[in-house]
C-alpha positions as CSV (number, residue, x, y, z in Angstrom):
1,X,16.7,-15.1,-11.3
2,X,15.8,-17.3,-8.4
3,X,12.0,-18.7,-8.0
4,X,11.3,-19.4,-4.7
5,X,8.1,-20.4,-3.1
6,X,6.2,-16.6,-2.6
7,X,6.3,-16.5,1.4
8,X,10.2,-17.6,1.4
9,X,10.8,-15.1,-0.9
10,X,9.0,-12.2,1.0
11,X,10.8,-13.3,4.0
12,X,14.1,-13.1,2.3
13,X,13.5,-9.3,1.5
14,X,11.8,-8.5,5.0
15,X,12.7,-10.8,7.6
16,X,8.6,-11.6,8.3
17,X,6.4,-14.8,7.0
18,X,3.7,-13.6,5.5
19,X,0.4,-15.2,6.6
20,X,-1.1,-17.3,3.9
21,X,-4.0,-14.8,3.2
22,X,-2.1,-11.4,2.9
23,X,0.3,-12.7,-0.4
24,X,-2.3,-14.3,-1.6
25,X,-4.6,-11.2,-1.6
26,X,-1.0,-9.2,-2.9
27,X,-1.1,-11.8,-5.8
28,X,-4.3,-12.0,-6.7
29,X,-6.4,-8.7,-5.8
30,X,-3.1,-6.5,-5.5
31,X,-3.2,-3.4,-3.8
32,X,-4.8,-0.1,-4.6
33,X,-2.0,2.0,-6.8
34,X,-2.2,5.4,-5.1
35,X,-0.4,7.3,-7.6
36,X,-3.0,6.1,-10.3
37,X,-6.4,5.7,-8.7
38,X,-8.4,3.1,-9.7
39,X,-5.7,0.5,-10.6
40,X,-4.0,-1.9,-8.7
41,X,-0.5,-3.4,-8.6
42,X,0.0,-6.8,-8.2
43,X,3.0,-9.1,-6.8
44,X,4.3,-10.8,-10.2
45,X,4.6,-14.4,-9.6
46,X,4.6,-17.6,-12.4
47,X,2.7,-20.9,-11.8
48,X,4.2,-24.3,-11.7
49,X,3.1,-27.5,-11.2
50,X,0.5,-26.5,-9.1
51,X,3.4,-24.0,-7.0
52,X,3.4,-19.9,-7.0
53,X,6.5,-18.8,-7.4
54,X,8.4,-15.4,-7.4
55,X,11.6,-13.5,-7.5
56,X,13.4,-11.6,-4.2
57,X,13.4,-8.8,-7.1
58,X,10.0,-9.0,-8.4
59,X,9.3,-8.7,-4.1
60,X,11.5,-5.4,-3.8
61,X,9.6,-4.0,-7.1
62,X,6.0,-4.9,-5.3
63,X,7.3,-2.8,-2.1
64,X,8.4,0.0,-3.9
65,X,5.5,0.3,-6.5
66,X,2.6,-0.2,-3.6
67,X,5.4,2.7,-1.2
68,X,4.7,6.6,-1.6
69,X,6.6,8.5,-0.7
70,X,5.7,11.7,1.3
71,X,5.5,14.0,-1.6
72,X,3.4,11.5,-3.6
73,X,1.4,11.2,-0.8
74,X,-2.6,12.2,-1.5
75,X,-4.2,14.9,0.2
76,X,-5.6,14.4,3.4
77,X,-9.3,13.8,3.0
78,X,-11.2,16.7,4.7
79,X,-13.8,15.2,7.2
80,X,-17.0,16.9,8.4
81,X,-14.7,17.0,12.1
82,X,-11.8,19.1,10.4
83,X,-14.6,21.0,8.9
84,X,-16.2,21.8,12.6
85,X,-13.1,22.7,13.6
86,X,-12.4,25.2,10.6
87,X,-15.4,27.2,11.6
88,X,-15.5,26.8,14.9
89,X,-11.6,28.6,14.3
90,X,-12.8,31.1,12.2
91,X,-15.8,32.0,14.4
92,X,-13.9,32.6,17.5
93,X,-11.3,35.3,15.2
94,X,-14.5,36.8,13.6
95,X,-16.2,37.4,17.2
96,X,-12.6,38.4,18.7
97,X,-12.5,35.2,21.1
98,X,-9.3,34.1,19.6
């Protein structure tokens, strides 16, 4: 295990500097855990001396946990437009205009 500082180490696995805010917010708050709603998965990280610190590993794990793939993926919300639409479709059969 290597601790780097936590953007280094995100830019070792991605190629992109995080801004300041967005690991923080991955550290701290995490991100919503799709396949279990309600929780959240955080980046791991230790503390020292005043320093965050994490693993390239512990970086990959973040990415994969917070990733879904597409058959994971949650059911499209149904919005009051997709709604309209659905009638509006199953009007035009009923009165023979489709």
């Amino acid at each position: 295990m290597k601790l780097l500082t936590v953007p280094k180490a995100i830019e070792n696995v991605t190629g992109i500097r995080p801004p300041d805010g967005t690991w923080r917010r991955w550290v701290m708050t995490g991100l919503a855990n799709r396949s279990s709603p309600g929780s959240r998965i955080r980046l791991r990280v230790l503390k020292y001396g005043g320093r965050v610190l994490t693993d390239e590993s512990w970086v990959r794990e973040f990415f994969a946990a917070t990733s879904v793939s597409a058959d994971q993926a949650p059911e499209p919300a149904i919005t009051n437009d997709s709604r309209i639409v659905a009638a509006a479709n199953y009007l035009n059969v009923e009165l023979g205009e489709g």
